[in-house]
Predicted model as a PDB file, atoms N, CA, C, CB and O in Angstrom, pLDDT in the B-factor column:
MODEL        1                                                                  
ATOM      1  N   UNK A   1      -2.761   5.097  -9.433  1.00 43.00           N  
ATOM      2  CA  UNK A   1      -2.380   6.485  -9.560  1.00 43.00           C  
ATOM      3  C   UNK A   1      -3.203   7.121 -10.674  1.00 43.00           C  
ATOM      4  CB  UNK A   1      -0.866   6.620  -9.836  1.00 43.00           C  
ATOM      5  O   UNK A   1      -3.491   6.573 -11.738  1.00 43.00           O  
ATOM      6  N   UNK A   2      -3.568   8.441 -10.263  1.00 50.00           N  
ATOM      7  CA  UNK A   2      -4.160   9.098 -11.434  1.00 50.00           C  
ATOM      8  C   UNK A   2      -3.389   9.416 -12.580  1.00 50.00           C  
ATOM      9  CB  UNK A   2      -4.690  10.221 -11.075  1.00 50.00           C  
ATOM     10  O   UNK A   2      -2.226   9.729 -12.325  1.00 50.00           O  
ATOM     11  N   UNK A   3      -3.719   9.419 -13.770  1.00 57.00           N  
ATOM     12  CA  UNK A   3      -3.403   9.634 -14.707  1.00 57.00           C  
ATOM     13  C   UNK A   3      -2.733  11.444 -14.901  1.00 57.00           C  
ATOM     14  CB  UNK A   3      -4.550   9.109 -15.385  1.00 57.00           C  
ATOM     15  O   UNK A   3      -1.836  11.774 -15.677  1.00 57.00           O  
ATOM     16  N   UNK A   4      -3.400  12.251 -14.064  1.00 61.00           N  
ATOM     17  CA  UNK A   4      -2.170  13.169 -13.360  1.00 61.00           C  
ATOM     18  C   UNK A   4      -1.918  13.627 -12.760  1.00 61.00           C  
ATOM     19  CB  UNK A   4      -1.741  13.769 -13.477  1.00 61.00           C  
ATOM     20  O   UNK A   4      -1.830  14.806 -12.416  1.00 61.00           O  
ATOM     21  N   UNK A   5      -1.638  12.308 -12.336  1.00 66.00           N  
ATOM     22  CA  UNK A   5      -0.715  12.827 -10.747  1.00 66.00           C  
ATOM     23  C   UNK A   5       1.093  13.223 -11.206  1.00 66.00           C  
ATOM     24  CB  UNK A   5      -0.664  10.987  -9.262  1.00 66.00           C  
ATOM     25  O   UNK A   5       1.762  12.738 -12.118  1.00 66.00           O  
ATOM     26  N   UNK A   6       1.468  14.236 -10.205  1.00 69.00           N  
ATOM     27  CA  UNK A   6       3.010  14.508 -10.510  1.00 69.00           C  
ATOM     28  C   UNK A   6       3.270  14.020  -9.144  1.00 69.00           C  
ATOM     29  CB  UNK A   6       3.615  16.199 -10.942  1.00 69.00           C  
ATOM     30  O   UNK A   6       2.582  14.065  -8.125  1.00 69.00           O  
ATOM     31  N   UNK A   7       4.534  13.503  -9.405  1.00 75.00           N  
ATOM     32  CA  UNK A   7       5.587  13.268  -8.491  1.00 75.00           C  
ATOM     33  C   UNK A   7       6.640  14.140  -7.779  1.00 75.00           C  
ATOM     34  CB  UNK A   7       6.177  12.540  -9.036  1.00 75.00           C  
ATOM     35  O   UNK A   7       7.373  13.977  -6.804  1.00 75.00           O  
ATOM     36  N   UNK A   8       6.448  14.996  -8.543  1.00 80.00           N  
ATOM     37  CA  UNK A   8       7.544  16.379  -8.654  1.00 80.00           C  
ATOM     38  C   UNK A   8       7.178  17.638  -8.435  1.00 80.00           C  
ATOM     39  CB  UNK A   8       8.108  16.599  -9.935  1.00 80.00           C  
ATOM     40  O   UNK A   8       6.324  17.823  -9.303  1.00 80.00           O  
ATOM     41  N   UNK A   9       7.301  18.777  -7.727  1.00 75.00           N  
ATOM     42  CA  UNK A   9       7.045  20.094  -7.948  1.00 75.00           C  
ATOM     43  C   UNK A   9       6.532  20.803  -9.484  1.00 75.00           C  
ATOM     44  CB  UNK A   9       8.265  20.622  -7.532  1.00 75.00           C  
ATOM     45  O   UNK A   9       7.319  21.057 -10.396  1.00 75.00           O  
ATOM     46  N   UNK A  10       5.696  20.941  -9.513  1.00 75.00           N  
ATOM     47  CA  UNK A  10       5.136  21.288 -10.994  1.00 75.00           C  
ATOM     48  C   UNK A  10       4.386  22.495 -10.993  1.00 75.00           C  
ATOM     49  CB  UNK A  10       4.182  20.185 -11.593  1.00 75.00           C  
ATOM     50  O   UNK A  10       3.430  22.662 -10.236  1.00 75.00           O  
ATOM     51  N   UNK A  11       4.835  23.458 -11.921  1.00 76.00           N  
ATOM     52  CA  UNK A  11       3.951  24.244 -12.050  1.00 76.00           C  
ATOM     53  C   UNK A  11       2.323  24.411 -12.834  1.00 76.00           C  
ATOM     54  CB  UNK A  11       4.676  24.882 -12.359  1.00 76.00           C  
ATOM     55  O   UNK A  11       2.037  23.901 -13.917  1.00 76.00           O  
ATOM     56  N   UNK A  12       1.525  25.126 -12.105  1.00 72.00           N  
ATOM     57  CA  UNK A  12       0.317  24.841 -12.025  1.00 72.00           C  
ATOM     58  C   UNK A  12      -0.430  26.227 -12.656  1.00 72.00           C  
ATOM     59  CB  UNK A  12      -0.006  24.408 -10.539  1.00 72.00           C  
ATOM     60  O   UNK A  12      -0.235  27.269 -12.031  1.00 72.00           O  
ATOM     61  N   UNK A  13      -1.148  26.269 -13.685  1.00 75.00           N  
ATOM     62  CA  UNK A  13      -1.710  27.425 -14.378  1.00 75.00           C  
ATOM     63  C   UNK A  13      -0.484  28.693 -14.410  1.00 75.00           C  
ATOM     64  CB  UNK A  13      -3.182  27.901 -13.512  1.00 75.00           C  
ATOM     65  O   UNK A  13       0.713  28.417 -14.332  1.00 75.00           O  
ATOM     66  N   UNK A  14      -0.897  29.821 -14.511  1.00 82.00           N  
ATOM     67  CA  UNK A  14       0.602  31.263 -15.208  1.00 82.00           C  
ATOM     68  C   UNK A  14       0.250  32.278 -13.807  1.00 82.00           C  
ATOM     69  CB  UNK A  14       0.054  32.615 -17.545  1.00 82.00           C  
ATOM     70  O   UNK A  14       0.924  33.272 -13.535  1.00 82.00           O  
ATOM     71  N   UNK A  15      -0.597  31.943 -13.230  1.00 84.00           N  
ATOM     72  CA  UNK A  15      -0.273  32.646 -11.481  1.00 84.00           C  
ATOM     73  C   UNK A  15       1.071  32.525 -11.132  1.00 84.00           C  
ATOM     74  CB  UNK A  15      -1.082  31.805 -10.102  1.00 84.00           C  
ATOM     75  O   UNK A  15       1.795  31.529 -11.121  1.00 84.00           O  
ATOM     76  N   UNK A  16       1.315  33.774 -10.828  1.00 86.00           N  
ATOM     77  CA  UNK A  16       2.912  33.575  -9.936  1.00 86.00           C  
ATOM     78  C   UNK A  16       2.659  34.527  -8.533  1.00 86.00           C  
ATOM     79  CB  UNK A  16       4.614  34.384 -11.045  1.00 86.00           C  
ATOM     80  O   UNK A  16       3.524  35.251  -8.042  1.00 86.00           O  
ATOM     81  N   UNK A  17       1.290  34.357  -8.014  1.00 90.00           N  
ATOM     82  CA  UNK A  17       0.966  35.577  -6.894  1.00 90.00           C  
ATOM     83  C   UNK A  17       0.453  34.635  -5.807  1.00 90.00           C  
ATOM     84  CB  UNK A  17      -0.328  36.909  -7.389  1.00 90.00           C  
ATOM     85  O   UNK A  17      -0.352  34.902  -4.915  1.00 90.00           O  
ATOM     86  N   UNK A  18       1.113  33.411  -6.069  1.00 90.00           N  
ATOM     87  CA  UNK A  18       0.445  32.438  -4.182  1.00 90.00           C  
ATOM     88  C   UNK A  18       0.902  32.514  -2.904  1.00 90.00           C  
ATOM     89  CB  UNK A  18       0.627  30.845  -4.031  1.00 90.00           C  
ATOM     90  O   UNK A  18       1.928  31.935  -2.546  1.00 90.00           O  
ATOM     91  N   UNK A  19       0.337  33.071  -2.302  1.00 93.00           N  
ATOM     92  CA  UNK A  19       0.795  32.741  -0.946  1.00 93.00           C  
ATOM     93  C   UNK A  19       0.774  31.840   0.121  1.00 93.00           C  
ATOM     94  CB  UNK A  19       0.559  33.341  -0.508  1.00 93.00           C  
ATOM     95  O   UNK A  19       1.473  31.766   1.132  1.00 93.00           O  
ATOM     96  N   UNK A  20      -0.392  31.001  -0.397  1.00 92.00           N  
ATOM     97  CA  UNK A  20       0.615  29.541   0.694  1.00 92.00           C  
ATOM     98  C   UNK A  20      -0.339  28.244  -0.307  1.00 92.00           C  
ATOM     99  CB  UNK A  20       0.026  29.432   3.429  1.00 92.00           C  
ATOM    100  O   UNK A  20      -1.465  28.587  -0.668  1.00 92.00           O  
ATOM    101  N   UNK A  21      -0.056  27.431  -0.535  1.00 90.00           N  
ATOM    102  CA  UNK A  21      -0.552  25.974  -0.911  1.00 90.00           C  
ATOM    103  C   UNK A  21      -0.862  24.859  -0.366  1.00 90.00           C  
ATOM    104  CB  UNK A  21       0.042  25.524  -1.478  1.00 90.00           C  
ATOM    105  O   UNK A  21       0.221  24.331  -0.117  1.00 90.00           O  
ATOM    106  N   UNK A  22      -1.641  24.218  -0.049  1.00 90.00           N  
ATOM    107  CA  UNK A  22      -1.815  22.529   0.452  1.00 90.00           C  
ATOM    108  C   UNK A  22      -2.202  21.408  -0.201  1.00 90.00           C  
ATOM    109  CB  UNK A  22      -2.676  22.355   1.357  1.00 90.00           C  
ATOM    110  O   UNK A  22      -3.238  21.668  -0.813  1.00 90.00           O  
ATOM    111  N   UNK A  23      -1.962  20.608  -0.317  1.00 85.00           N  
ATOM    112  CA  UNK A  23      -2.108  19.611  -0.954  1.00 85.00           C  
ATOM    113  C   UNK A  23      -2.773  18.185   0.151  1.00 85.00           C  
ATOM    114  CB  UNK A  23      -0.658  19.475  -1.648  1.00 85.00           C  
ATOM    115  O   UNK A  23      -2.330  17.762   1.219  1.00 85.00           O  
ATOM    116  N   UNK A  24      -3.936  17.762  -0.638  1.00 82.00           N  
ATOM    117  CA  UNK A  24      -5.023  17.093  -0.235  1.00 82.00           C  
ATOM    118  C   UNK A  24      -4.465  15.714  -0.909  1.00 82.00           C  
ATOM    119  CB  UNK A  24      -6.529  17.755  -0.732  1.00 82.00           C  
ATOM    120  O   UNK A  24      -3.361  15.452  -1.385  1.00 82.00           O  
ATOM    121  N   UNK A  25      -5.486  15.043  -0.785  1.00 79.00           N  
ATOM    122  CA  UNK A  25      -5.606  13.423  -0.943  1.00 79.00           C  
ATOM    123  C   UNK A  25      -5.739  13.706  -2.710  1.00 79.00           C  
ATOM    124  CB  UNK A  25      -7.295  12.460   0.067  1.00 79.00           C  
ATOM    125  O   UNK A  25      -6.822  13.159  -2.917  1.00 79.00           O  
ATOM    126  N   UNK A  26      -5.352  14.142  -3.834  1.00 84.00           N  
ATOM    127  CA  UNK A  26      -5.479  13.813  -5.116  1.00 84.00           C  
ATOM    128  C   UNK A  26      -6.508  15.378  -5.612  1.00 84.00           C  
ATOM    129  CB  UNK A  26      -6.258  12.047  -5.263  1.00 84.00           C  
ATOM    130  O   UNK A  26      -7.203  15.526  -6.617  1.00 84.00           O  
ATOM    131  N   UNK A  27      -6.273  16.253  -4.588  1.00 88.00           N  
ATOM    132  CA  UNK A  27      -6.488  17.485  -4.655  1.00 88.00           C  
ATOM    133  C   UNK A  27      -5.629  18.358  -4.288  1.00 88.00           C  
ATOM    134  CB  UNK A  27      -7.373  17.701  -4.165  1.00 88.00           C  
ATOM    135  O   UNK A  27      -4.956  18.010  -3.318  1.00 88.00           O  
ATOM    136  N   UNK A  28      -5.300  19.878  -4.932  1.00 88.00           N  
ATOM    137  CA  UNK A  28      -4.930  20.972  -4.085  1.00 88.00           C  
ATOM    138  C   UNK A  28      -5.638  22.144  -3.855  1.00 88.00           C  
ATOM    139  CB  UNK A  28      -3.906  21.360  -4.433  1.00 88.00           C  
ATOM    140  O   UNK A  28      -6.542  22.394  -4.652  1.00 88.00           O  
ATOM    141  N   UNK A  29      -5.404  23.017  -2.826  1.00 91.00           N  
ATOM    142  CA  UNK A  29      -5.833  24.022  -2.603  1.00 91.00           C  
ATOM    143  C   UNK A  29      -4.382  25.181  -2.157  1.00 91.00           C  
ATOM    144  CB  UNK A  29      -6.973  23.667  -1.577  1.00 91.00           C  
ATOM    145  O   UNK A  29      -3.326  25.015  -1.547  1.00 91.00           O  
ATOM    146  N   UNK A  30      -5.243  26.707  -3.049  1.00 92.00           N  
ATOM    147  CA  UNK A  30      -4.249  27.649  -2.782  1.00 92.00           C  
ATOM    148  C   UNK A  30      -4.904  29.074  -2.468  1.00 92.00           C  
ATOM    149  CB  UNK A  30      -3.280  27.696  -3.984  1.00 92.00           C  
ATOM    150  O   UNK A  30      -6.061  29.388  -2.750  1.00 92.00           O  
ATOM    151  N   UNK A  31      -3.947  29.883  -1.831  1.00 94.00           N  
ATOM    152  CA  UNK A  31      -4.554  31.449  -1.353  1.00 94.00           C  
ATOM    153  C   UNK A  31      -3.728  31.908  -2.398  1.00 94.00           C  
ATOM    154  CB  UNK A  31      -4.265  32.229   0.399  1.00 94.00           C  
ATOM    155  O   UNK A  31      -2.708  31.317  -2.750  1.00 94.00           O  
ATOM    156  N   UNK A  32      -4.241  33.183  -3.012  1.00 94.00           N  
ATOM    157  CA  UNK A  32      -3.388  34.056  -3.962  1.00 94.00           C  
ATOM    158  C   UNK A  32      -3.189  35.533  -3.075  1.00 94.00           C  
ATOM    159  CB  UNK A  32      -4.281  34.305  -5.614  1.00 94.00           C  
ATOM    160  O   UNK A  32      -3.854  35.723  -2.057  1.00 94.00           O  
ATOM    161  N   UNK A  33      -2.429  36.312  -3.462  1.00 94.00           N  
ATOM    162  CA  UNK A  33      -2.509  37.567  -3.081  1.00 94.00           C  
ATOM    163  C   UNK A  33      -3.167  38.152  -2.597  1.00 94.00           C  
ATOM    164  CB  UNK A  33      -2.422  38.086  -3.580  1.00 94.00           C  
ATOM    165  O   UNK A  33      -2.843  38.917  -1.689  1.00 94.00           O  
ATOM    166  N   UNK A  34      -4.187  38.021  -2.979  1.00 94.00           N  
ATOM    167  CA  UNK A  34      -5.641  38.940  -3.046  1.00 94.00           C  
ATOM    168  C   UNK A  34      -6.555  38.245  -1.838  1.00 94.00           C  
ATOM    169  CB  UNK A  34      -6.592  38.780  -4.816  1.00 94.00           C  
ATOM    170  O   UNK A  34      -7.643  38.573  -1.364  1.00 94.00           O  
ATOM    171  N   UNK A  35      -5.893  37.444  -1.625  1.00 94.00           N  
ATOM    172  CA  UNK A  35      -6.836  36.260  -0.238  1.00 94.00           C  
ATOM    173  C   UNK A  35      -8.210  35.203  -1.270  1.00 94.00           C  
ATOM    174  CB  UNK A  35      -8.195  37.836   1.475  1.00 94.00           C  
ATOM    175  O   UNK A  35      -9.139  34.508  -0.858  1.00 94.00           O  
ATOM    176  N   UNK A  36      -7.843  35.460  -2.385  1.00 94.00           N  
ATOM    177  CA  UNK A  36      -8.614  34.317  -2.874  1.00 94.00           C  
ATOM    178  C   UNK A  36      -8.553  32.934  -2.665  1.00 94.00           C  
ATOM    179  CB  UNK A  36      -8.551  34.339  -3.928  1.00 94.00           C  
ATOM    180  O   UNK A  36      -7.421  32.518  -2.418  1.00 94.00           O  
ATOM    181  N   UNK A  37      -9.596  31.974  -2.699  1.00 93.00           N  
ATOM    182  CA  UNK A  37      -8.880  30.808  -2.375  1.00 93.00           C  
ATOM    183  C   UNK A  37      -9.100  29.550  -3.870  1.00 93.00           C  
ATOM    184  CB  UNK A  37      -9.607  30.242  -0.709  1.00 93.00           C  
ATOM    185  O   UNK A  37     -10.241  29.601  -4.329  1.00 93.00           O  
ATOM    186  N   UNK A  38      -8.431  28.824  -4.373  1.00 93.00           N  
ATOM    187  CA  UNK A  38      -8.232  28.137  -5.304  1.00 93.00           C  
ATOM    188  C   UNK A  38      -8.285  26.821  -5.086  1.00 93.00           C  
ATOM    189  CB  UNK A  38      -7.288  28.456  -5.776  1.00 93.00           C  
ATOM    190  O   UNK A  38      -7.987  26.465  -3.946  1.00 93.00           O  
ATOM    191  N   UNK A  39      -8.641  25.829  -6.019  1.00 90.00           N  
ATOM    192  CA  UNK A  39      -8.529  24.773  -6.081  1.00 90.00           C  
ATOM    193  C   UNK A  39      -8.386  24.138  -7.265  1.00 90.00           C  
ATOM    194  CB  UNK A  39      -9.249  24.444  -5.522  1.00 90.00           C  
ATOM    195  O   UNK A  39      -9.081  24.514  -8.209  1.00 90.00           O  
ATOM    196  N   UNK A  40      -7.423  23.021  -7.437  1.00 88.00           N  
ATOM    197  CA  UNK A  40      -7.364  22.115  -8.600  1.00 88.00           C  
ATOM    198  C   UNK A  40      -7.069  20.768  -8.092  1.00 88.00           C  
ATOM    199  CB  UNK A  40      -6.309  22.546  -9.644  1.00 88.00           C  
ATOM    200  O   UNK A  40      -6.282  20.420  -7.211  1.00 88.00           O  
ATOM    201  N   UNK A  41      -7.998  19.972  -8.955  1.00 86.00           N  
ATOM    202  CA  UNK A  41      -7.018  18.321  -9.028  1.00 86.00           C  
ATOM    203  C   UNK A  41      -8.523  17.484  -9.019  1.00 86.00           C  
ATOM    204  CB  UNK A  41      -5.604  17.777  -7.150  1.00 86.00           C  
ATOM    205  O   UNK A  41      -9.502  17.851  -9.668  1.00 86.00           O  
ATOM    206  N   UNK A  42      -8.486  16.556  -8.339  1.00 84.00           N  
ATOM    207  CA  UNK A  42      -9.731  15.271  -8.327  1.00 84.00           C  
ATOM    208  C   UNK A  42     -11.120  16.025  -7.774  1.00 84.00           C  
ATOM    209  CB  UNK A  42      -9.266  13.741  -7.032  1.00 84.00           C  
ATOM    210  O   UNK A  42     -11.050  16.293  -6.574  1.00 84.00           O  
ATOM    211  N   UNK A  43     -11.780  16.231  -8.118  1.00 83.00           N  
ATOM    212  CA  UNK A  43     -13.429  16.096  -7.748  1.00 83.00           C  
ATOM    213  C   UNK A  43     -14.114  15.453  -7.469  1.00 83.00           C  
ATOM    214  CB  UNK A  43     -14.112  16.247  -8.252  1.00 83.00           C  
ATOM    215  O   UNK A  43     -15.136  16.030  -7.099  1.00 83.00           O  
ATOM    216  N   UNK A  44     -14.165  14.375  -7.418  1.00 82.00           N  
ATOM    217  CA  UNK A  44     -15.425  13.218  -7.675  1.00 82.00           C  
ATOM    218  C   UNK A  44     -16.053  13.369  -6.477  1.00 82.00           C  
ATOM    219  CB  UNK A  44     -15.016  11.506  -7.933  1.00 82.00           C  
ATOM    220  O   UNK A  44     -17.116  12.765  -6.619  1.00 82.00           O  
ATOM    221  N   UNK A  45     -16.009  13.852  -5.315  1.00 80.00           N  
ATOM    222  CA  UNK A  45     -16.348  13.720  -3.711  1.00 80.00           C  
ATOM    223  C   UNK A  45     -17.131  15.507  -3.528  1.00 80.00           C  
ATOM    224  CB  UNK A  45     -14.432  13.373  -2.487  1.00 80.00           C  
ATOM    225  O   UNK A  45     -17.963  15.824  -2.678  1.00 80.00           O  
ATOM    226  N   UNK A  46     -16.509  16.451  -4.651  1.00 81.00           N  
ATOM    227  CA  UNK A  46     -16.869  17.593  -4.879  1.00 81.00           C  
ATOM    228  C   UNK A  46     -15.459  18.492  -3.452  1.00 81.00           C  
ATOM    229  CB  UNK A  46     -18.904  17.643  -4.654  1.00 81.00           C  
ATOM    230  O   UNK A  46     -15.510  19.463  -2.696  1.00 81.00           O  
ATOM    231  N   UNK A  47     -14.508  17.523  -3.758  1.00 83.00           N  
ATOM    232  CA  UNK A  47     -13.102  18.226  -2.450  1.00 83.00           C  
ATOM    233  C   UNK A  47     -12.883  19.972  -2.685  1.00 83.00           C  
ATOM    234  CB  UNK A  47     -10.993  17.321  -2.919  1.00 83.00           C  
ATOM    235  O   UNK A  47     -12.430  20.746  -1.842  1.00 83.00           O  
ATOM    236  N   UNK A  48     -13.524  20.452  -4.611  1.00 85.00           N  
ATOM    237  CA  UNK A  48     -12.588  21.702  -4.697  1.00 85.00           C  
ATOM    238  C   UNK A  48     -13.612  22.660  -4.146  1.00 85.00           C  
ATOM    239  CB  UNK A  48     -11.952  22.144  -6.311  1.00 85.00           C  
ATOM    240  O   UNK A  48     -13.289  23.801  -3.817  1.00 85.00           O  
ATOM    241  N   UNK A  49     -14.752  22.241  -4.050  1.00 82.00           N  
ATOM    242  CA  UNK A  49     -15.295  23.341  -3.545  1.00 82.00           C  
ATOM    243  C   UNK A  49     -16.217  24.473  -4.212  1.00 82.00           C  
ATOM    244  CB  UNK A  49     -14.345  23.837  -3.130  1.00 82.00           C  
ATOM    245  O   UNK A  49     -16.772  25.415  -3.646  1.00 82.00           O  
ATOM    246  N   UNK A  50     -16.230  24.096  -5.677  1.00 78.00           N  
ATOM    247  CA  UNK A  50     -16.718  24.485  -6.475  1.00 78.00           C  
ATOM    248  C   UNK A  50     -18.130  24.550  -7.259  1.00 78.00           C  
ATOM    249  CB  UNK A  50     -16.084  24.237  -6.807  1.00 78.00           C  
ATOM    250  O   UNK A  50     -18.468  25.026  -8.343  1.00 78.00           O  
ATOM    251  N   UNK A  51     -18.924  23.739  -6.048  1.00 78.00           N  
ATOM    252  CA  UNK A  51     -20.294  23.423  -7.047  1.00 78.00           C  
ATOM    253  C   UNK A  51     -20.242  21.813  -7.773  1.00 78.00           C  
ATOM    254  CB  UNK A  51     -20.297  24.724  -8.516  1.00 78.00           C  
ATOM    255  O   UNK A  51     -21.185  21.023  -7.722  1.00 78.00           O  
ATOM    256  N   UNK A  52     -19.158  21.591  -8.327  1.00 76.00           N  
ATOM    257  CA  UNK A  52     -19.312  20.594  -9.157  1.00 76.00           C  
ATOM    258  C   UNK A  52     -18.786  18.960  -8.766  1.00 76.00           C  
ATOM    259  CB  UNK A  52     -18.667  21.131 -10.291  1.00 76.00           C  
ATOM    260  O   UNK A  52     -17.798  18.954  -8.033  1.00 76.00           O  
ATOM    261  N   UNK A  53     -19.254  17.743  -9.114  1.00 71.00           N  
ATOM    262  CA  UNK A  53     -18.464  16.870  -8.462  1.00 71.00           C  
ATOM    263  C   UNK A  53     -18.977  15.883  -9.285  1.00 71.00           C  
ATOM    264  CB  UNK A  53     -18.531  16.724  -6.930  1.00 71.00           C  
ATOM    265  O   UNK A  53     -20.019  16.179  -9.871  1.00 71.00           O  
ATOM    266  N   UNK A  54     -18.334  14.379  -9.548  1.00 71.00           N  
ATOM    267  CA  UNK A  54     -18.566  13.463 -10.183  1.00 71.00           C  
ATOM    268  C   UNK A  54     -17.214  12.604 -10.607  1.00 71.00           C  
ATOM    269  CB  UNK A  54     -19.339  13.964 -11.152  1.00 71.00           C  
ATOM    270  O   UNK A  54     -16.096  12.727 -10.106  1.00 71.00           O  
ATOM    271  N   UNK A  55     -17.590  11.761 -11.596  1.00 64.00           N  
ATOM    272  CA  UNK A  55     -15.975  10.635 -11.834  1.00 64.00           C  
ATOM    273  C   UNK A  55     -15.225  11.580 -12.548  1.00 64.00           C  
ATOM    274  CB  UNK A  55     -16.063   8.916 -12.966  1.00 64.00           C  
ATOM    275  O   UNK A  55     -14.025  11.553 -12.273  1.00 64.00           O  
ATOM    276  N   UNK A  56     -15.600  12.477 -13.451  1.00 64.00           N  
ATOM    277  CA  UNK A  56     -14.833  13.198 -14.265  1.00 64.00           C  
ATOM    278  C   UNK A  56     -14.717  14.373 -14.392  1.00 64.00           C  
ATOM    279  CB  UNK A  56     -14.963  12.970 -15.136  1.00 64.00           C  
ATOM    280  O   UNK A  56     -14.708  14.884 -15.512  1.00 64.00           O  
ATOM    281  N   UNK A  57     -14.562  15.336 -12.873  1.00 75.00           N  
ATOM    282  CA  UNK A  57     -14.538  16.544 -12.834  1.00 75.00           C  
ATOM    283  C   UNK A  57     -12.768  16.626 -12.014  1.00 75.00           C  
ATOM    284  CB  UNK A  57     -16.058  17.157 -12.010  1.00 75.00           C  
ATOM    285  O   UNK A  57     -12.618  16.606 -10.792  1.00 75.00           O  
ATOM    286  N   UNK A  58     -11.669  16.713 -12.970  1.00 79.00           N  
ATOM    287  CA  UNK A  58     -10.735  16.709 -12.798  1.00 79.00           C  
ATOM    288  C   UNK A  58     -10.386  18.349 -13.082  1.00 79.00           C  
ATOM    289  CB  UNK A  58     -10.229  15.630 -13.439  1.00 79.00           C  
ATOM    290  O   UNK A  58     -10.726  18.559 -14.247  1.00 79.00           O  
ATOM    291  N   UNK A  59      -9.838  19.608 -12.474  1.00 82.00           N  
ATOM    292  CA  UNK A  59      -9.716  20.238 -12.861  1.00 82.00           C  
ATOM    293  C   UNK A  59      -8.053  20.011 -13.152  1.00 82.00           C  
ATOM    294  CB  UNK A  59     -10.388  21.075 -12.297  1.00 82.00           C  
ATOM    295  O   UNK A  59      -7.676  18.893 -12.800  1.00 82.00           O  
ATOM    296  N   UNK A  60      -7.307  20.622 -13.562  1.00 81.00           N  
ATOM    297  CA  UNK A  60      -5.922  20.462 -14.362  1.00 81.00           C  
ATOM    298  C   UNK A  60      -5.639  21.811 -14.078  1.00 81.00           C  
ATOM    299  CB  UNK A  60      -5.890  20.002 -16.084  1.00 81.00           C  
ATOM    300  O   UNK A  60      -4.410  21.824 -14.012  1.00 81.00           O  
ATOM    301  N   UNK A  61      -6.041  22.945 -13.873  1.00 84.00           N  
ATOM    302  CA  UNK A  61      -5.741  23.992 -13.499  1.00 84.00           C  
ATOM    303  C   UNK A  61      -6.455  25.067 -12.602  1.00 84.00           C  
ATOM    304  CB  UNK A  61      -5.497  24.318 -14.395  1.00 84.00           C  
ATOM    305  O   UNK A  61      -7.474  25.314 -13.246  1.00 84.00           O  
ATOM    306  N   UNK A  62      -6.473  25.676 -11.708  1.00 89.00           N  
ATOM    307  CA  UNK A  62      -7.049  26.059 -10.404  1.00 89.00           C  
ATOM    308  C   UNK A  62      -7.843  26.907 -10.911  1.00 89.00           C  
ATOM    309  CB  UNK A  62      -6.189  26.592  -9.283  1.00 89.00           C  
ATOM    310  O   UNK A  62      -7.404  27.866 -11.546  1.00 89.00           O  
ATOM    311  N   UNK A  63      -9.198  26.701 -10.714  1.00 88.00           N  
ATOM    312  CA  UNK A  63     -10.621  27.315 -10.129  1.00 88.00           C  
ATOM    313  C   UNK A  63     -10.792  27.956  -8.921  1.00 88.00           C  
ATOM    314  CB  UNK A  63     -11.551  26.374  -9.979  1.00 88.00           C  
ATOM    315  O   UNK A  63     -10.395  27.586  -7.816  1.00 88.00           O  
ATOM    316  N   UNK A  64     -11.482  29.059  -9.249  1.00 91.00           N  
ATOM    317  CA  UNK A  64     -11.430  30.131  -7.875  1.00 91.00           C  
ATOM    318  C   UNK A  64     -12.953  29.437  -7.054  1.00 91.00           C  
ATOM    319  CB  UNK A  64     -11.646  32.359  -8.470  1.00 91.00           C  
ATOM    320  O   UNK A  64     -14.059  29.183  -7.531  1.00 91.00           O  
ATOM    321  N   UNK A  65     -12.515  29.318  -5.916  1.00 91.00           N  
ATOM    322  CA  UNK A  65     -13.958  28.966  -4.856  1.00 91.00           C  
ATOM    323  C   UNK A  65     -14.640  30.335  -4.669  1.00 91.00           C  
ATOM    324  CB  UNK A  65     -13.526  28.291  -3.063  1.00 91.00           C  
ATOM    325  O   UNK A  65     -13.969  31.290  -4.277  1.00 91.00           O  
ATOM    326  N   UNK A  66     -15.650  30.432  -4.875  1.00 88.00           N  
ATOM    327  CA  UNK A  66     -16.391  31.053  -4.081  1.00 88.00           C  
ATOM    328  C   UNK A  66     -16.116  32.926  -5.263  1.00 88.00           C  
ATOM    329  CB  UNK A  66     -15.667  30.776  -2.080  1.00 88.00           C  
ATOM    330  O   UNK A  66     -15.757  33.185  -6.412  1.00 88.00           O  
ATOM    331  N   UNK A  67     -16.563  33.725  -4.035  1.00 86.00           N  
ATOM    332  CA  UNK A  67     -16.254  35.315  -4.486  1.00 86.00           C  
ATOM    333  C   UNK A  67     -15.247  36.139  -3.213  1.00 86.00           C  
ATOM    334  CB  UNK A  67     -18.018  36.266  -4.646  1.00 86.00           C  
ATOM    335  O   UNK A  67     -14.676  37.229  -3.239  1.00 86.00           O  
ATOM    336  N   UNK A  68     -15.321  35.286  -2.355  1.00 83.00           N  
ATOM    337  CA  UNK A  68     -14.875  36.380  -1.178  1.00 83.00           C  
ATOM    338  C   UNK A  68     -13.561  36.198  -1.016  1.00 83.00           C  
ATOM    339  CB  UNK A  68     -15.561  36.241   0.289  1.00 83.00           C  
ATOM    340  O   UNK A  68     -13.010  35.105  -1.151  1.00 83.00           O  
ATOM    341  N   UNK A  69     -13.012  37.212  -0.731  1.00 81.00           N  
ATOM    342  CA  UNK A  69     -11.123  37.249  -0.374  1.00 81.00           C  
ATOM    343  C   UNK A  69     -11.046  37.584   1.030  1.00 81.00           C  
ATOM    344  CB  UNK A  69     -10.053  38.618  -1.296  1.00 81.00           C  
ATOM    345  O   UNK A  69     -10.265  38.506   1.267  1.00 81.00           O  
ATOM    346  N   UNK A  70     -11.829  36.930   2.332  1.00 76.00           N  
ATOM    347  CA  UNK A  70     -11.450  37.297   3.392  1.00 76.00           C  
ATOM    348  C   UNK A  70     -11.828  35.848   3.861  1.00 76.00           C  
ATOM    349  CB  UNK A  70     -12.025  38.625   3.979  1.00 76.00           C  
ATOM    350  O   UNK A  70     -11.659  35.515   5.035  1.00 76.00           O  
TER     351      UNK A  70                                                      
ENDMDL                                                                          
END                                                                             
């Protein structure tokens, strides 16, 4: 198990504007209001989508993919 992984419903960065969430293999992904799309959790495979990937690109709090909201 990763070092943080939750077991439990946990809140995730001070967004309170999501409209739907999924949860991946030791990743998540989320839409906000605005149709943005988000990601936090394990990288190493580059899952968030972000450009970045390796053993130690753990984000801990959600990074916006991309620029577009559609």
């Amino acid at each position: 198990m990763l070092r943080h992984s939750k077991n439990v419903p946990t809140r995730i960065g001070d967004a309170t504007d999501w409209k739907v969430a999924s949860a991946g293999d030791y990743h998540s992904l989320g839409i906000r209001s605005d149709d943005s799309l988000w990601a936090w959790g394990y990288n190493r495979e580059g899952q968030l989508g972000n450009g970045t990937a390796g053993n130690y690109h753990y984000k801990s709090t959600p990074v916006r993919v991309g620029a577009a909201n559609d």
